[in-house]
C-alpha positions as CSV (number, residue, x, y, z in Angstrom):
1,X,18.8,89.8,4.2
2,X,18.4,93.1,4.7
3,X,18.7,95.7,1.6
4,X,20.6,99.1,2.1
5,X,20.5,102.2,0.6
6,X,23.3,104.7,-0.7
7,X,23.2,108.1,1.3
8,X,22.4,109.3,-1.7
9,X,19.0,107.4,-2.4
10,X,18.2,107.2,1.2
11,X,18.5,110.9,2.3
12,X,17.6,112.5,-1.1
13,X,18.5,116.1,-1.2
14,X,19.7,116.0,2.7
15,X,22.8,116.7,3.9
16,X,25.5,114.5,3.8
17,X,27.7,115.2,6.7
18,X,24.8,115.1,9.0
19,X,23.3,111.8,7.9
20,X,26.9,109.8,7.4
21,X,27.1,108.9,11.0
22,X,23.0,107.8,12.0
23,X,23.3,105.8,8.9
24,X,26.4,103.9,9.5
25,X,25.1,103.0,13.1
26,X,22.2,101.4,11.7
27,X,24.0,99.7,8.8
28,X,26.7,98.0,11.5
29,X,23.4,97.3,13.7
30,X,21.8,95.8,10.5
31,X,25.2,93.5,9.9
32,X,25.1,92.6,13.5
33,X,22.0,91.3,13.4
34,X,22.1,89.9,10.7
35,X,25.0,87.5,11.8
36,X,23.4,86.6,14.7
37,X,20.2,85.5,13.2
38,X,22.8,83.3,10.7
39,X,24.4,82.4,13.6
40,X,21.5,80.8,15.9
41,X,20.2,79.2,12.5
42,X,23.7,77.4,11.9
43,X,23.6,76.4,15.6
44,X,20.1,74.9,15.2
45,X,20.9,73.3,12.3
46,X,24.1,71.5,13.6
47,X,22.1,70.5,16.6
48,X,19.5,69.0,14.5
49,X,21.9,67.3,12.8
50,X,23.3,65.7,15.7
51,X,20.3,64.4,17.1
52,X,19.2,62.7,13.9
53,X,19.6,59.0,13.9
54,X,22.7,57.6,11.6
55,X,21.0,54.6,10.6
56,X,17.9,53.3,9.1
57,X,15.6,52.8,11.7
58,X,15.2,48.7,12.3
59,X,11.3,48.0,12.2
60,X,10.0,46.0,15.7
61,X,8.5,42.3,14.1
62,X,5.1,41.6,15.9
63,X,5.1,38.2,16.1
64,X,1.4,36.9,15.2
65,X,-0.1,33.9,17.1
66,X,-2.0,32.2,14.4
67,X,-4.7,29.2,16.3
68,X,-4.5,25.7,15.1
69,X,-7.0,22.8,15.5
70,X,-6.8,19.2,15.1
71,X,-8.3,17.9,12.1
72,X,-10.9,15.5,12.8
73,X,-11.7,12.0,10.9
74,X,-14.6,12.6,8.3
75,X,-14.3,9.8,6.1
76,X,-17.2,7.7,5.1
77,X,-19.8,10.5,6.9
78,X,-22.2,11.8,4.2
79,X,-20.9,15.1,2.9
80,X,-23.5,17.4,4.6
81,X,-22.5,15.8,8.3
82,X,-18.5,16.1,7.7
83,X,-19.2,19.8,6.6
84,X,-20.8,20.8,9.5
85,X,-18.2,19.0,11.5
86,X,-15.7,21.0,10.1
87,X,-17.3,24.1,9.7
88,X,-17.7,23.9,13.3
89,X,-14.3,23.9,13.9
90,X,-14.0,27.3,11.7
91,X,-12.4,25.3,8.9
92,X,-13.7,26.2,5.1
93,X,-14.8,23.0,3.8
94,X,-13.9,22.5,-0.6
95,X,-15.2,19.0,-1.8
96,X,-15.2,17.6,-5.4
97,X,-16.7,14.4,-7.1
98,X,-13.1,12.8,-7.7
99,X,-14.6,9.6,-8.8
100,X,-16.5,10.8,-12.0
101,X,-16.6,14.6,-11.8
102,X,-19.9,14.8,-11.1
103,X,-21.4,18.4,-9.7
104,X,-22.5,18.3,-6.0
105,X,-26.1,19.7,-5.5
106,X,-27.5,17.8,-2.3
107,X,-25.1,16.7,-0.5
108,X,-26.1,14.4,1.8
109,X,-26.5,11.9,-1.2
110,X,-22.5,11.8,-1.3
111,X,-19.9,10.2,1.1
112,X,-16.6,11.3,1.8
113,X,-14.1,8.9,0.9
114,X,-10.6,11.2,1.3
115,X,-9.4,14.1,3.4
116,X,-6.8,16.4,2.7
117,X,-5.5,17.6,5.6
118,X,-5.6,13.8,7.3
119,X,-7.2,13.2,10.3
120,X,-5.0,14.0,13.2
121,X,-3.1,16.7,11.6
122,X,-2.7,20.4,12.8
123,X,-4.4,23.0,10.5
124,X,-4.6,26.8,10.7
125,X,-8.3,28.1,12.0
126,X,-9.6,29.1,8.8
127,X,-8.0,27.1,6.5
128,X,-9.6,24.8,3.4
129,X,-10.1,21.1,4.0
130,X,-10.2,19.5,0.7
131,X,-12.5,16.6,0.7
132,X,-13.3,13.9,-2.3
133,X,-16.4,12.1,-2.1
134,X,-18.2,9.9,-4.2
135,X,-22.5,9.4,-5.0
136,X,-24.2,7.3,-3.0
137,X,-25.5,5.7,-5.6
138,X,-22.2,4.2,-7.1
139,X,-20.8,3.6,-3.5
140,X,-24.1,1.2,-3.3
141,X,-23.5,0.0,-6.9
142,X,-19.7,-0.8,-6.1
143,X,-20.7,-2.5,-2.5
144,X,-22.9,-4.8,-4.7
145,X,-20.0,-5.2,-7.4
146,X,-17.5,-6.2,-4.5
147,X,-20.1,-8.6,-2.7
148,X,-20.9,-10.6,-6.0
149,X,-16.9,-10.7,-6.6
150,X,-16.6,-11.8,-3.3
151,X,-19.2,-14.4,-3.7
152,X,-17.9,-15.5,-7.1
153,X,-14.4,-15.8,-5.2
154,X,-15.8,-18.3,-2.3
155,X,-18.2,-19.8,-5.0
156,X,-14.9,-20.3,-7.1
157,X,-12.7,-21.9,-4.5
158,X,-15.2,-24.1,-3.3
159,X,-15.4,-25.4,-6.4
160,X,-11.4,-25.8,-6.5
161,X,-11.7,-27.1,-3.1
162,X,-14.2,-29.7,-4.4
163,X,-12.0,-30.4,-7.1
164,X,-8.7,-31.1,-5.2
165,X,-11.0,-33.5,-2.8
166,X,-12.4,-35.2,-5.7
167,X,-8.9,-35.6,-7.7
168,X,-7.7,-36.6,-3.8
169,X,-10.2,-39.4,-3.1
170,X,-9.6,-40.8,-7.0
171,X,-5.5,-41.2,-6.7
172,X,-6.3,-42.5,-3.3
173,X,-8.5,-44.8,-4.5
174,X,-5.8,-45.4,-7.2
175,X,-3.1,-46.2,-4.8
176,X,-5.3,-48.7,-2.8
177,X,-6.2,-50.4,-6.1
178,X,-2.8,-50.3,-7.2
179,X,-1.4,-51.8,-3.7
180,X,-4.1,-54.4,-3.2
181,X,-3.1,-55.7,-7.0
182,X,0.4,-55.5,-6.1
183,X,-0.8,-57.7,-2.3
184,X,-2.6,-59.9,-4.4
185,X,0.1,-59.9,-7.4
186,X,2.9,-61.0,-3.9
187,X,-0.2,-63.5,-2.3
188,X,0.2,-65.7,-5.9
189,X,3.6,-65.7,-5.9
190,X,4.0,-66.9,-3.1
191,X,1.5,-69.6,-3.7
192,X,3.4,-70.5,-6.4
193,X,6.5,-70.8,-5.3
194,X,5.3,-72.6,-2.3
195,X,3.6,-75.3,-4.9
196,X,7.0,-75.1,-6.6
197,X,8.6,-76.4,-3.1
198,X,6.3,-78.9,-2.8
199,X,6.2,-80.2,-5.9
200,X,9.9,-79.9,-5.9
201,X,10.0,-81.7,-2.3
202,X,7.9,-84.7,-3.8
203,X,10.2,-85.0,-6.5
204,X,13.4,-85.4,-4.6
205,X,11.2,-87.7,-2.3
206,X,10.3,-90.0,-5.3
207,X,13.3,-89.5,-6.6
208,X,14.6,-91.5,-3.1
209,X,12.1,-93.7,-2.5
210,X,12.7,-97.3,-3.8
211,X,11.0,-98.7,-7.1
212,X,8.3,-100.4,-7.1
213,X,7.5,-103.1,-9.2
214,X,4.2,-103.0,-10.6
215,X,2.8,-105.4,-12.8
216,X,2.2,-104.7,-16.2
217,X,-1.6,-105.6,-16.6
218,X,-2.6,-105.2,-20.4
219,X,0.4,-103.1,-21.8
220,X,-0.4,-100.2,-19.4
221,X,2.6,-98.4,-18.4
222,X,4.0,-98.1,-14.7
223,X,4.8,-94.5,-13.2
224,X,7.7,-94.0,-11.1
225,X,5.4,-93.2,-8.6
226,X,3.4,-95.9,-9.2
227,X,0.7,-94.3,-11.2
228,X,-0.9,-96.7,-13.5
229,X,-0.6,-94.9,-17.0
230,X,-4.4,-95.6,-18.6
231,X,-2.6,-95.7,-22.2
232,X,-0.1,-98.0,-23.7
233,X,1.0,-94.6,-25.5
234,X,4.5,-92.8,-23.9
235,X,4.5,-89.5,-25.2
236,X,3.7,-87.8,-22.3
237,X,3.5,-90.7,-20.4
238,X,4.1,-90.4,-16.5
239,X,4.8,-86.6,-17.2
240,X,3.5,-85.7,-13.7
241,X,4.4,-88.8,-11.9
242,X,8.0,-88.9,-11.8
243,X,8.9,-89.9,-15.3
244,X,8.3,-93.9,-16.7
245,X,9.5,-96.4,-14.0
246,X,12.1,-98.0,-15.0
């Protein structure tokens, strides 16, 4: 802002009267402009006000595309082909010994055995595939564990199958034994009983048929059935022949 003088200071041993009226024209030209400059700087100011934004300006999201690929199958492939598989894909390959820990130094001595993504999935281009793998060397001693197992197994049911036949063959022999004694056990009965009827038959024919008269030669004693006793002793006598004739 502009700085103004007294007369006195500003015409220094002048003349008053003379310089009252110059001065005062400036000093109301000075004002004047002053207010104008204060003026057009209020104006500008208002008009810059009212073309700043209100609010926060709202930042545009760029949406970024990110490329995915399909993970491919790499288990059981030595470590040094499933690698380059996947490293051809752009995929960052991590594997680990996650049977025994062991560290990895050539790897085509060690055979993937789990993926992480799976086969099939979708995975971002650039992205670690975790992969476990075991030695070679106890995948072979393991294959040769299983196969003797698996021998043992057939060995072992074999045996059981042997067994059973064996055990099978011995009650079946058991059961023909035990049915031809029980035949044979049935066959004798019924011999027996058929005897029984015969010689019960012959009885109740004797016991019909007339007496006969037989002469008593030497004291021998006469049967019922005409049997001839060879002893003059009758305990027992006829026993078989119908009893003493009478």
């Amino acid at each position: 802002m502009p700085r103004f003088l007294p007369p006195s200071q500003a015409f220094p041993g002048g003349n008053m009267k003379e310089n009252t009226v110059p001065a005062m024209g400036r000093m109301k030209a000075s004002l004047a402009l002053v207010l104008l400059t204060g003026l057009m700087l209020t104006g500008c100011g208002g008009k810059q006000a009212a073309t700043q934004p209100t609010g926060t300006p709202t930042a545009t999201a760029v949406s970024q595309t990110t490329e995915t690929v399909v993970v491919p199958a790499v288990v059981n492939l030595t470590l040094d082909k499933a690698k380059e598989q996947l490293e051809k894909l752009g995929f960052t390959v991590e594997a680990v010994d996650s049977a025994k820990g062991k560290s990895i130094i050539l790897k085509s001595n060690w055979q993937v055995i789990s993926q992480d993504p799976a086969n099939g999935a979708q995975a971002a281009k650039g992205s670690t595939v975790h992969l476990g793998v075991k030695n070679l060397d106890d995948v072979a001693a393991e294959k040769a564990a299983a196969e003797k197992a698996a021998a043992a197994k057939v060995a072992a049911e074999q045996a059981a199958a042997a067994k059973a036949s064996a055990e099978k063959a011995a009650a079946d022999k058991a059961a023909a034994d035990q049915a031809a004694a029980a035949k044979a056990a049935a066959d004798q009965a019924a011999r027996d009983a058929a005897a029984k009827a015969a010689a019960d038959q012959a009885a109740q024919q004797a016991a019909k048929a007339p007496a006969v008269t037989v002469p008593n030669v030497g004291g021998a004693i006469i049967c019922s059935d005409g049997y001839v006793w060879p002893s003059t002793t009758r305990q027992g006598a006829c026993s078989k022949h119908g009893g003493i004739a009478k």
